[in-house]
Residue frames as a rotation matrix with the C-alpha (Angstrom) as fourth column:
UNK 1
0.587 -0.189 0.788 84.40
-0.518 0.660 0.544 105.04
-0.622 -0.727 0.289 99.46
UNK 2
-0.104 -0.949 -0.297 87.14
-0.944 0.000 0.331 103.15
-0.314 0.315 -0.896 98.15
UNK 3
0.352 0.438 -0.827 87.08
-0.656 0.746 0.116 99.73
0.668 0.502 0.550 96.80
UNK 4
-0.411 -0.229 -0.882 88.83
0.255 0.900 -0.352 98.26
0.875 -0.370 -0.312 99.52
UNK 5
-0.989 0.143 0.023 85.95
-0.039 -0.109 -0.993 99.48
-0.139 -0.984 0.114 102.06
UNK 6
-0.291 0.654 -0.698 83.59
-0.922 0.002 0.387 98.98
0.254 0.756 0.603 99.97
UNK 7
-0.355 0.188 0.916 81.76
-0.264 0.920 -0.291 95.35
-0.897 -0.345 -0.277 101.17
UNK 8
-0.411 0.166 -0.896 81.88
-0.911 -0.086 0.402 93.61
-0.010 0.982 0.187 97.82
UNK 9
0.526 0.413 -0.743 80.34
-0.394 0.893 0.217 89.80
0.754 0.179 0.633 96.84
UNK 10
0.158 -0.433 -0.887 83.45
0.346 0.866 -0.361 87.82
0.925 -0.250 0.286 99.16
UNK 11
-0.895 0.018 0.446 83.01
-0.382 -0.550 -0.743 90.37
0.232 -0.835 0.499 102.50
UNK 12
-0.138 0.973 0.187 79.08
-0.987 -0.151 0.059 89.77
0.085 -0.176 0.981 102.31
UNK 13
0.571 0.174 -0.802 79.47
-0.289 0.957 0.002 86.04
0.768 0.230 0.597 102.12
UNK 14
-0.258 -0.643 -0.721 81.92
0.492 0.555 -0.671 85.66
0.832 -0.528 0.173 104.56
UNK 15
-0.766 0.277 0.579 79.70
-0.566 -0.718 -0.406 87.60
0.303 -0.639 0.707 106.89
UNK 16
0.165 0.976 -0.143 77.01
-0.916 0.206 0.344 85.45
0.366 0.074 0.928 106.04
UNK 17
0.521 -0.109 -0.847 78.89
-0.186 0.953 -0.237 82.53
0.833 0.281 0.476 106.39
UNK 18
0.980 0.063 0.191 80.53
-0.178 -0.166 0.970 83.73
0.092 -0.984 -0.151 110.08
UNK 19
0.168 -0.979 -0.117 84.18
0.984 0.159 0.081 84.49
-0.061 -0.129 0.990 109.25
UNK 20
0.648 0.159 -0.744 85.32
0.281 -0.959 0.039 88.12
-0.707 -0.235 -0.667 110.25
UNK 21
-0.036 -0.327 -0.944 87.11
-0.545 -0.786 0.293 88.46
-0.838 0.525 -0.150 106.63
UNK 22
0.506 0.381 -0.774 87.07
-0.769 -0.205 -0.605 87.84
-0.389 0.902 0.189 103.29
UNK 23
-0.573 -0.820 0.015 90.92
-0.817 0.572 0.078 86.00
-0.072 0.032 -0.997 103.68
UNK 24
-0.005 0.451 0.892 88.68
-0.314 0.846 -0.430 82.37
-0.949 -0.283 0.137 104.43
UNK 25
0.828 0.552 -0.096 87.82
-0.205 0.139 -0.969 82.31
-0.521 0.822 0.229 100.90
UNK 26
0.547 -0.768 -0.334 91.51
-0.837 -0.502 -0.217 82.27
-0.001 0.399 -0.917 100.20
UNK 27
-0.643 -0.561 0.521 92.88
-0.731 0.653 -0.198 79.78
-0.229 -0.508 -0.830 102.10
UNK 28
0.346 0.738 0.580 89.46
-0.414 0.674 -0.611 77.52
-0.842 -0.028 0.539 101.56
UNK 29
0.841 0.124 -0.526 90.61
-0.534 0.339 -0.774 77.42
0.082 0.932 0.352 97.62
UNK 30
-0.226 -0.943 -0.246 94.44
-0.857 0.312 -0.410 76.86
0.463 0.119 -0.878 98.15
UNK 31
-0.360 -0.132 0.923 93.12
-0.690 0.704 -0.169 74.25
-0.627 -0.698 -0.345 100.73
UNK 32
0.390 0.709 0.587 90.78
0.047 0.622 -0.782 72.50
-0.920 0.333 0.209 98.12
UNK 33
0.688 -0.320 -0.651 93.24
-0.702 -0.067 -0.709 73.01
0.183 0.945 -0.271 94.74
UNK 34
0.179 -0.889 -0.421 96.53
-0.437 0.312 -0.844 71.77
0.882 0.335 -0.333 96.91
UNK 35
0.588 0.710 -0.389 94.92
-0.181 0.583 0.792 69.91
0.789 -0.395 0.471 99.75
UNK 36
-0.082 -0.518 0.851 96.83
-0.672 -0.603 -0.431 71.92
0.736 -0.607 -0.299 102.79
UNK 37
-0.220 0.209 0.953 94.43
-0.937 0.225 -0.266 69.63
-0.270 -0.952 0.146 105.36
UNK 38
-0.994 0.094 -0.050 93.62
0.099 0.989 -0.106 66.20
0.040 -0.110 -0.993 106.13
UNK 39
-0.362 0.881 0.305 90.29
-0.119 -0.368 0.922 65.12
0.925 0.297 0.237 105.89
UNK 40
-0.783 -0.530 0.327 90.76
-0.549 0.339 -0.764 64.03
0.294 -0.777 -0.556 109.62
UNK 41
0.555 0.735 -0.389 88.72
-0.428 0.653 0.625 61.19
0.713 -0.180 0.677 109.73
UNK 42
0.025 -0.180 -0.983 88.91
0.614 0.779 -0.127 59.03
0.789 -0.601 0.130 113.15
UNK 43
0.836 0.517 -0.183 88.63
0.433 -0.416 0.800 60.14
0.337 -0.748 -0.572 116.65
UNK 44
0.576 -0.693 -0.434 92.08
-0.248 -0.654 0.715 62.12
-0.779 -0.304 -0.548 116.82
UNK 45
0.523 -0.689 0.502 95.22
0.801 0.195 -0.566 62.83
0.292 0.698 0.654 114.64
UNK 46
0.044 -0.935 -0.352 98.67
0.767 -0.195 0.612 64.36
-0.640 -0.297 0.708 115.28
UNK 47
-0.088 -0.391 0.916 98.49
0.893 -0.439 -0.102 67.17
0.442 0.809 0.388 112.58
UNK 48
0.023 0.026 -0.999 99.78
0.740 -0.673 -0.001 70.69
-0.672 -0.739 -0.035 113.72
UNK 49
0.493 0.455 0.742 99.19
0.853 -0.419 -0.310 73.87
0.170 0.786 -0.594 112.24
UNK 50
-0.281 -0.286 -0.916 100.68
0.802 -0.595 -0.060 76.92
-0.528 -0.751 0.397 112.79
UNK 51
0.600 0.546 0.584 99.39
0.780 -0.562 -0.275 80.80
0.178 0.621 -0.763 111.64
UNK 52
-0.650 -0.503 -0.570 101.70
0.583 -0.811 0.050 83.77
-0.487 -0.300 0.820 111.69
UNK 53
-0.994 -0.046 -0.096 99.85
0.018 -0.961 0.277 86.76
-0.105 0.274 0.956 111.18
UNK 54
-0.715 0.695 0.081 96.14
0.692 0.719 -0.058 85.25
-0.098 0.015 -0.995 112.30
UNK 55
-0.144 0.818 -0.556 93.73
0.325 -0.492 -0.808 88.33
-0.935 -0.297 -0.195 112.88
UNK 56
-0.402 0.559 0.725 91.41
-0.910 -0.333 -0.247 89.42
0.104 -0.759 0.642 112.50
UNK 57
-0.443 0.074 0.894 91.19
-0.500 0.807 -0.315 85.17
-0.745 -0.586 -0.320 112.74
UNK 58
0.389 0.916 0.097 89.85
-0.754 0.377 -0.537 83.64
-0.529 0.136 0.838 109.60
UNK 59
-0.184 -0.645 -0.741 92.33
-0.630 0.656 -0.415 81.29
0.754 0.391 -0.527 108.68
UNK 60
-0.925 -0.184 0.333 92.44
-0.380 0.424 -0.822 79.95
0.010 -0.887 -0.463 112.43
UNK 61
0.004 0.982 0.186 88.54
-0.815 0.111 -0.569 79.98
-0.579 -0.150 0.801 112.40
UNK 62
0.603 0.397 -0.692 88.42
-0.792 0.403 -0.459 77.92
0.096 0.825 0.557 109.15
UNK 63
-0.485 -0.527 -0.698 90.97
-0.382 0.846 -0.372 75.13
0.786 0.086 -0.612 109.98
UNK 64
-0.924 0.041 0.379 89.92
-0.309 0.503 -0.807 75.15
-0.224 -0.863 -0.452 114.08
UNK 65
0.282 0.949 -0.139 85.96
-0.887 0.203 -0.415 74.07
-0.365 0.240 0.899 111.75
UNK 66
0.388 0.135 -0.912 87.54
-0.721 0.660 -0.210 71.83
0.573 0.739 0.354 109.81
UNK 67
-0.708 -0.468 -0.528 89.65
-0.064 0.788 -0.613 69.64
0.703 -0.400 -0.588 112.35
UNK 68
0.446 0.870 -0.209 86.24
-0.366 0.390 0.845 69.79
0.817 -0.301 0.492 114.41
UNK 69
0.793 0.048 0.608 87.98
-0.588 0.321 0.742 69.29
-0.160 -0.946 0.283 117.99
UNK 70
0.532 -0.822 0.203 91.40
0.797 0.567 0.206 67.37
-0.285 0.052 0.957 116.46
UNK 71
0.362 -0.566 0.741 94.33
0.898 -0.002 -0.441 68.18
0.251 0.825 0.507 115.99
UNK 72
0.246 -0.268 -0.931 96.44
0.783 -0.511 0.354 71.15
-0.571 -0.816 0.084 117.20
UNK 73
0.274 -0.261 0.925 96.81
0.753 -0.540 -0.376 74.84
0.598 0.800 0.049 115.79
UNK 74
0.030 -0.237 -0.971 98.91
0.822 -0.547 0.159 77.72
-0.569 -0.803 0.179 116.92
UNK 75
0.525 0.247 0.814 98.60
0.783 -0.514 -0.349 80.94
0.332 0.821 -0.464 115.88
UNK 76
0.110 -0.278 -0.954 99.90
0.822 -0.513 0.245 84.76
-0.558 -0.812 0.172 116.53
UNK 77
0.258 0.342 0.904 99.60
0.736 -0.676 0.046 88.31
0.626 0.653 -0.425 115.67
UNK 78
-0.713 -0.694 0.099 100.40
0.536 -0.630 -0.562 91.66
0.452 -0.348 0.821 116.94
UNK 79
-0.287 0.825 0.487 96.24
-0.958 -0.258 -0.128 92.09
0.020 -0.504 0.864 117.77
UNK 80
-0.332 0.677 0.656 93.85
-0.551 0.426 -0.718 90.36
-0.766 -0.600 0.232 119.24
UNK 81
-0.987 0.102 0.126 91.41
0.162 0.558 0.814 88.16
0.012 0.823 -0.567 117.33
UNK 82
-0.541 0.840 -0.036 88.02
-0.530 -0.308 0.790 88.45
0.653 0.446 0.612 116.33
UNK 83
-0.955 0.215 0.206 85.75
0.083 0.857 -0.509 86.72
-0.286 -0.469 -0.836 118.67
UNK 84
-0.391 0.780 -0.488 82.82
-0.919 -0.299 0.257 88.00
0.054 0.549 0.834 116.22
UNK 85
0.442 0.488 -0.753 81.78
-0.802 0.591 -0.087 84.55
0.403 0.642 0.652 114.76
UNK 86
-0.714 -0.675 0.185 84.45
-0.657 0.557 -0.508 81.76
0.240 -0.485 -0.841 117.23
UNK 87
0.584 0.788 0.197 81.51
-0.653 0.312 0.690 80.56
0.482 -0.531 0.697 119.22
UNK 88
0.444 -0.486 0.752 84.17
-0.884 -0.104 0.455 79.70
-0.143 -0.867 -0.477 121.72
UNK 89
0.768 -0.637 -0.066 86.90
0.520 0.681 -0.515 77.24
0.373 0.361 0.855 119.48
UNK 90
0.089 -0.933 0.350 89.54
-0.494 -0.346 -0.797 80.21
0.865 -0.102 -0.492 120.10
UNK 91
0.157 0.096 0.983 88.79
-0.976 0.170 0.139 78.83
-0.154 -0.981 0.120 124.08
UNK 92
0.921 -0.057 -0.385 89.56
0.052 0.998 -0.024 74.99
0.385 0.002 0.923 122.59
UNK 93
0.726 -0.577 0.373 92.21
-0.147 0.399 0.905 72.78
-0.671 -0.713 0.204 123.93
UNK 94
0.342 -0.486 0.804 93.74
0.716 0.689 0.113 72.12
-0.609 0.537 0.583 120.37
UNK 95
0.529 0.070 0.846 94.05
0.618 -0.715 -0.328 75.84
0.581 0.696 -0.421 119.88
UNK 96
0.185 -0.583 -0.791 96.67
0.940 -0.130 0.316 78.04
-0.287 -0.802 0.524 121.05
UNK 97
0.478 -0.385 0.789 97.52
0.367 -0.729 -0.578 82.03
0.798 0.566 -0.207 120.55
UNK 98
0.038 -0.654 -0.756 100.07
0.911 -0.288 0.295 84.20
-0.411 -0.700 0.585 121.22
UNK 99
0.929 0.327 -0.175 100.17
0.338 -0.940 0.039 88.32
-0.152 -0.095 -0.984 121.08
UNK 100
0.496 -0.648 -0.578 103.24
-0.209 -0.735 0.645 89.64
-0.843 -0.199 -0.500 119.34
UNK 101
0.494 -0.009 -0.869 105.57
-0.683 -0.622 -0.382 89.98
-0.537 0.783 -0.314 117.12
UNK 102
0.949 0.169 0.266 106.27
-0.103 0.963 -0.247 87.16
-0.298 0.208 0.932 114.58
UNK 103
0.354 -0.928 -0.114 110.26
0.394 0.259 -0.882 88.04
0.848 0.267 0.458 114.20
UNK 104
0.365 -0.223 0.904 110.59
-0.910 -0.288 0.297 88.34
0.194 -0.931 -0.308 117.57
UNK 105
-0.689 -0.425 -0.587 113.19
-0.223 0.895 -0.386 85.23
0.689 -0.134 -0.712 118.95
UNK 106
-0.764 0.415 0.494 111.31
-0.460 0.187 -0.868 85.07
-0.452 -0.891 0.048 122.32
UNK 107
0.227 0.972 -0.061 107.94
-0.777 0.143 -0.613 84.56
-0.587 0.187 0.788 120.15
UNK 108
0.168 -0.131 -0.977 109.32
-0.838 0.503 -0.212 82.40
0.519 0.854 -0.026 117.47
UNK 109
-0.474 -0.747 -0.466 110.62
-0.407 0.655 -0.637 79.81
0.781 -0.112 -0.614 120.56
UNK 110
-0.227 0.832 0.506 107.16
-0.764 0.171 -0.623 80.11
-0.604 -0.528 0.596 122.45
UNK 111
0.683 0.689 -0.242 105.24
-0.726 0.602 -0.332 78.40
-0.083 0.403 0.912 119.03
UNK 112
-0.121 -0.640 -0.758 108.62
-0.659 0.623 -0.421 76.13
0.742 0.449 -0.497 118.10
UNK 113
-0.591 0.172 0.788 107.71
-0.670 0.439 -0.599 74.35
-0.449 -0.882 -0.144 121.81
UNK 114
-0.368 0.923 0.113 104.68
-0.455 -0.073 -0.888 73.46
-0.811 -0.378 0.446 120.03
UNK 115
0.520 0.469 -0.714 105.48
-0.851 0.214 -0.479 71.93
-0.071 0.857 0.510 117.05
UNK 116
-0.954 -0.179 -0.239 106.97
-0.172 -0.324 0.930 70.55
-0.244 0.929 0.278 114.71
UNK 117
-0.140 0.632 -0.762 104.21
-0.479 -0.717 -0.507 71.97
-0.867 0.294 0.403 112.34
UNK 118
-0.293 0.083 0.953 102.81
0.690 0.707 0.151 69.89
-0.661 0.702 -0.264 109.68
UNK 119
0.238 0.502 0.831 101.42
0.898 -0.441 0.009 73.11
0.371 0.744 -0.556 107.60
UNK 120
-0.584 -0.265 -0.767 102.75
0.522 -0.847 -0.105 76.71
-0.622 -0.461 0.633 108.10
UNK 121
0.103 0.589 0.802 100.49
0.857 -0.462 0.229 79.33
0.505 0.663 -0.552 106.67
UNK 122
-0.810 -0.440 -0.387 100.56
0.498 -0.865 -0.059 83.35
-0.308 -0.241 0.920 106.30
UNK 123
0.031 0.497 0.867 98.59
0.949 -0.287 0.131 85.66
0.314 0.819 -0.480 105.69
UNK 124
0.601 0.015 -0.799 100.45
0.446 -0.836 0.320 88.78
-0.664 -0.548 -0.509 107.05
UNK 125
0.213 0.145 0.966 100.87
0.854 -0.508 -0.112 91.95
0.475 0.849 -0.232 105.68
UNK 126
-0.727 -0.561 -0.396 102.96
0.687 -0.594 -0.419 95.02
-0.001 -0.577 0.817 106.54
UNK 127
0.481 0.602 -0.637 101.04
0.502 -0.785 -0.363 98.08
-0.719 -0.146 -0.680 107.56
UNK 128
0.066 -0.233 0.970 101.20
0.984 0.175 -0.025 99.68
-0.164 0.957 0.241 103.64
UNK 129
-0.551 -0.632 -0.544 102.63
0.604 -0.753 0.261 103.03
-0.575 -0.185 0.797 102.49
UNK 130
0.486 0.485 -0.727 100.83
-0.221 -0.737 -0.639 103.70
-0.845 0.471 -0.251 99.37
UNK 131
0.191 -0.602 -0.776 104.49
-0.971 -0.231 -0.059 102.97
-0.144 0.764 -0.628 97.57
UNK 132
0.802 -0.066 -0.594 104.27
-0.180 0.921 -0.346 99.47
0.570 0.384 0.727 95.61
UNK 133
0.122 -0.979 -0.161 108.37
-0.225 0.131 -0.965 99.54
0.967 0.154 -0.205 96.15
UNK 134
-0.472 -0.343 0.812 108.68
-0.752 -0.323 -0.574 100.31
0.459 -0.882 -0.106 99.54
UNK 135
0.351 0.763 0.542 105.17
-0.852 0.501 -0.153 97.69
-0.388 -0.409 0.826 100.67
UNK 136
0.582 -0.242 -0.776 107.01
-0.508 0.638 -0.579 95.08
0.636 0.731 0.248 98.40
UNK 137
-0.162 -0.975 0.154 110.06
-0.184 -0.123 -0.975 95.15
0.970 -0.186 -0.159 100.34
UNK 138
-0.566 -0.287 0.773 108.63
-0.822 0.131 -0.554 95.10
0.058 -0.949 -0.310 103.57
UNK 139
0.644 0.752 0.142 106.57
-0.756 0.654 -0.037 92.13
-0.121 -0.084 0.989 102.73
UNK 140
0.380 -0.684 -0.623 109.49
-0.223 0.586 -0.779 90.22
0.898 0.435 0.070 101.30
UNK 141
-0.225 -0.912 0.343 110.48
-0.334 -0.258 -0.906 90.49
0.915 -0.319 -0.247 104.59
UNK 142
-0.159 0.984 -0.080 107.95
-0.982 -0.149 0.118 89.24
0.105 0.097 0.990 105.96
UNK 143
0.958 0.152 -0.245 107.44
-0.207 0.953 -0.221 86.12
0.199 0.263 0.944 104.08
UNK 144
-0.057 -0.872 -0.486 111.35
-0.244 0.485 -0.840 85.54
0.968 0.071 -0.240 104.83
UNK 145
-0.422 0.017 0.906 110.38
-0.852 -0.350 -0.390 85.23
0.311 -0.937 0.162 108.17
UNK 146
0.238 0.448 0.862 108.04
-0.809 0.583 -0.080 82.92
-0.538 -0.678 0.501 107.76
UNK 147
0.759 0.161 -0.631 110.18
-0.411 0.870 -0.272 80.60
0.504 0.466 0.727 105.79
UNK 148
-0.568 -0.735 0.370 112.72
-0.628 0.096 -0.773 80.98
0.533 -0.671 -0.516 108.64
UNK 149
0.204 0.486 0.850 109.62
-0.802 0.580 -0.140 79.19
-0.561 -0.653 0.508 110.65
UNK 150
0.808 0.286 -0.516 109.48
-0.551 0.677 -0.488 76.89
0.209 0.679 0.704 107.84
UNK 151
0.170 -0.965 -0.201 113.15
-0.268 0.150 -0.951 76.02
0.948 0.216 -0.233 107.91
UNK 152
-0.825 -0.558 -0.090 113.42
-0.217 0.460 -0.861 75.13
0.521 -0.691 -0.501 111.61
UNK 153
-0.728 0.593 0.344 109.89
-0.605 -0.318 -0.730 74.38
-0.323 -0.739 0.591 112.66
UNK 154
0.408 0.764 -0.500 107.99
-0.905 0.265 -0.334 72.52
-0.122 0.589 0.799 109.80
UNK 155
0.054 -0.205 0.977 108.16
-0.025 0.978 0.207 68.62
-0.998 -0.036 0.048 110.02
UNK 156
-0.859 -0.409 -0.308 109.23
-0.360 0.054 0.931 66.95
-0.365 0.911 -0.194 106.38
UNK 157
-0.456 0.778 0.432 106.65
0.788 0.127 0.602 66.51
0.414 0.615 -0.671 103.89
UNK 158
0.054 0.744 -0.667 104.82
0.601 -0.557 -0.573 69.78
-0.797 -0.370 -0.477 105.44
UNK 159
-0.156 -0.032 0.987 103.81
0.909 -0.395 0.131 72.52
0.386 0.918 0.091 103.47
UNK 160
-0.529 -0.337 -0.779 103.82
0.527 -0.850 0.010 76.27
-0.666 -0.405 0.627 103.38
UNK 161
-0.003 0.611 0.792 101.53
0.903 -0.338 0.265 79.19
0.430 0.716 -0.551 102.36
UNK 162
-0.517 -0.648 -0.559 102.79
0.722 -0.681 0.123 82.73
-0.460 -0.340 0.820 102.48
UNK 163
0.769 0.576 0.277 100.97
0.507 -0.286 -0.813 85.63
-0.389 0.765 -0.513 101.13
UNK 164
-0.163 -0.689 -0.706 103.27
0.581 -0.645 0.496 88.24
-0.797 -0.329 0.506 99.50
UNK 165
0.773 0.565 -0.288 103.37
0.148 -0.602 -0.785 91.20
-0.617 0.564 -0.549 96.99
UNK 166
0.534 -0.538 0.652 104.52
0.830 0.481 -0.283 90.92
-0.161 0.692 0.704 93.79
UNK 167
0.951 -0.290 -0.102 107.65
-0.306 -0.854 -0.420 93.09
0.035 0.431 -0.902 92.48
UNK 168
0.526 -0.765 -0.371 110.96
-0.677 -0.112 -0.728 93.46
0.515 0.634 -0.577 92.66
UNK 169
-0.443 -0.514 0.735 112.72
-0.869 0.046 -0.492 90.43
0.220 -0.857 -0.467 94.64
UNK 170
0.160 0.626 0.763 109.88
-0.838 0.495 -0.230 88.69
-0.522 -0.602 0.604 95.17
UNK 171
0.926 0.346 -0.149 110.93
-0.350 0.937 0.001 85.28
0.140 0.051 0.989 92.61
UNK 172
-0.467 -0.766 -0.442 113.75
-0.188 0.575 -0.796 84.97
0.864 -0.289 -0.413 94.25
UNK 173
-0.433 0.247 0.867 111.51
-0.853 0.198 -0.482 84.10
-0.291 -0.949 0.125 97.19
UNK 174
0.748 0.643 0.167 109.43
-0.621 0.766 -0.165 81.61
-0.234 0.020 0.972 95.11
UNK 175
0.310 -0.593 -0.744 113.02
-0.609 0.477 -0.634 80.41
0.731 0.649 -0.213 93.83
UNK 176
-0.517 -0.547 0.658 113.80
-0.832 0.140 -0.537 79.80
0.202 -0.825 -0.528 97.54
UNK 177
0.279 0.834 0.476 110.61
-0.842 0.451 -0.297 78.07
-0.462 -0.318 0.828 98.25
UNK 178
0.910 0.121 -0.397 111.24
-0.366 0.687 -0.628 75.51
0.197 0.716 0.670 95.31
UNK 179
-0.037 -0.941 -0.336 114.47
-0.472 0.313 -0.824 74.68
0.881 0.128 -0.456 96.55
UNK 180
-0.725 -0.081 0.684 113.13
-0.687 0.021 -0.726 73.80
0.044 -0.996 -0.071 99.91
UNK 181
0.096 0.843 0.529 110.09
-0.468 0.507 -0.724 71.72
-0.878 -0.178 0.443 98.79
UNK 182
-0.517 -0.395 0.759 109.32
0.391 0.680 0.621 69.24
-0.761 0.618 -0.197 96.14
UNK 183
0.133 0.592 0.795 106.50
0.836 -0.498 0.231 71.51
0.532 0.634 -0.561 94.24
UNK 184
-0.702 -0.060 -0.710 106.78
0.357 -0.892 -0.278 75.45
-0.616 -0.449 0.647 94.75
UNK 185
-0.384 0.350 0.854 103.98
0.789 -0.356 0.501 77.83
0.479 0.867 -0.140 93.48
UNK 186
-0.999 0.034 -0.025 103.16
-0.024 -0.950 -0.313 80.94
-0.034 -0.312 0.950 92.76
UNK 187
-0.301 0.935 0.185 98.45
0.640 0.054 0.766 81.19
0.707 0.350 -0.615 92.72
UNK 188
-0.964 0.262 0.033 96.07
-0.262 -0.965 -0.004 83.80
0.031 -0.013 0.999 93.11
UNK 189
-0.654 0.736 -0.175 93.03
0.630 0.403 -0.663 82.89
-0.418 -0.544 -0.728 94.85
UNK 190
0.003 0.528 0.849 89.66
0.616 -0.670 0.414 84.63
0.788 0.522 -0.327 92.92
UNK 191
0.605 0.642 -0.471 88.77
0.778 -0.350 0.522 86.13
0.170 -0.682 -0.711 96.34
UNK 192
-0.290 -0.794 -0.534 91.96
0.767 -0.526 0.366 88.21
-0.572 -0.303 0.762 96.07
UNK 193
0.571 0.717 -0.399 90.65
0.044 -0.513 -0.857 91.56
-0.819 0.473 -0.324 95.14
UNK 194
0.942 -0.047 0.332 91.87
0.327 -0.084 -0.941 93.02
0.072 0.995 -0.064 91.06
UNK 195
0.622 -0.618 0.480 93.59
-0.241 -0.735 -0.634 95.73
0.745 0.279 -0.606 91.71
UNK 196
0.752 -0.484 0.448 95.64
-0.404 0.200 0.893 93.98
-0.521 -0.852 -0.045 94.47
UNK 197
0.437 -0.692 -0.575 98.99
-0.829 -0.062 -0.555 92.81
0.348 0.720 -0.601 93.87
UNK 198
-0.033 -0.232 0.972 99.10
-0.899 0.432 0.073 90.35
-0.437 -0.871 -0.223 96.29
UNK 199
0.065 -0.172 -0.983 100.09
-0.419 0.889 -0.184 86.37
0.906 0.424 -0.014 95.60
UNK 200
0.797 -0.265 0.542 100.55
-0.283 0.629 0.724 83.19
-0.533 -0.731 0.426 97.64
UNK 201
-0.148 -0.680 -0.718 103.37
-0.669 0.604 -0.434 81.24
0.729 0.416 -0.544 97.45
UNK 202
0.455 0.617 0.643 103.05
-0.871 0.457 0.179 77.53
-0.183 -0.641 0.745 98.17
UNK 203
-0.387 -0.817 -0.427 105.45
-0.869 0.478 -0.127 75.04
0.307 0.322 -0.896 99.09
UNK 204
0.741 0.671 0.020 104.62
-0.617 0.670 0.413 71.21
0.264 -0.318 0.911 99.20
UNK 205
0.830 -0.501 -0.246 106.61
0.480 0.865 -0.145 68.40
0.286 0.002 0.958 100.52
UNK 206
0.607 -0.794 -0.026 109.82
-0.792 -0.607 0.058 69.87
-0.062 -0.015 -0.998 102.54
UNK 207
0.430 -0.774 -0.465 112.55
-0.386 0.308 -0.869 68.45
0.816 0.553 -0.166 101.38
């Protein structure tokens, strides 16, 4: 069995803890290093979220816990979501998905209805070859996408979190990022496995 099928320390915990992947642990640090969410105190608040690339749903799961019934997140993917561990938030009013592709125009002008977006976040990933180059490349592509959301969707002062894979190309994406926000980084979440190559990039404050 390989190491990514293998269930290692951050699979078993995020079983235990009712999130159908490991990702939760990701997003939980970036949220708690570079405070992504409010802490929404009071009985409602205007902050919108959007997810590109949401299944198998633990990003979506872990914000639609924390805003506890506020607030408004949209999400989409090319599958379904988990309804493993929901206990029927995906069915909230402040929660919205959509089924397809995320550089599709139709799809991109379904979630733009719905925002502006106070926090874009990624965590999609092309369907991988094997070849670093080739998986690089179509991630880069990818994460330009979703700073195309960023760029005509995300309200000023929002922020952005993208995953992508390092190589060739990729800091001219974080160069982009930093030109669009007031703080750009590049951070690697522990829960990200070794031998992955994978990074976030994270933009605060749009310009």
């Amino acid at each position: 069995m390989s190491d990514y099928k293998k269930p290692d320390y951050w699979s078993l915990k995020a079983q235990k803890e009712g999130y159908p992947a490991r990702s939760v642990y990701k997003l939980r640090e970036m949220d708690e290093k570079f405070s992504l969410l409010p802490r929404f105190l009071g009985a409602d608040t205007s902050f919108r979220i959007l997810d590109l690339g949401a299944a198998p749903g633990s990003w979506s799961l872990y914000v639609l816990r924390r805003m506890a019934g506020r607030g408004f997140l949209a999400a989409a993917d090319l599958v379904p979501l988990s309804r493993q561990y929901d206990k029927g938030l995906f069915e909230g009013k402040n929660f919205f998905f959509i089924r397809g592709d995320i550089t599709e125009q139709e799809l991109q002008e379904t979630l733009a209805v719905r925002g502006p977006y106070h926090l874009v976040m990624s965590d999609a990933a092309p369907a991988t070859t094997g070849n670093r180059s080739v998986d690089t490349l179509r991630s880069l592509a990818l994460v330009e996408t979703v700073i195309h959301y960023a760029d005509t969707i995300l309200a000023p002062g929002g922020s952005l979190v993208a995953k992508v894979f390092q190589g060739e190309g990729s800091p001219e994406i974080l160069k982009g990022i930093r030109e669009r926000f007031r703080l750009g980084k590049s951070f690697k979440p522990r829960a990200c496995r070794g031998s992955s190559f994978e990074t976030y990039y994270i933009g605060l404050g749009k310009k």
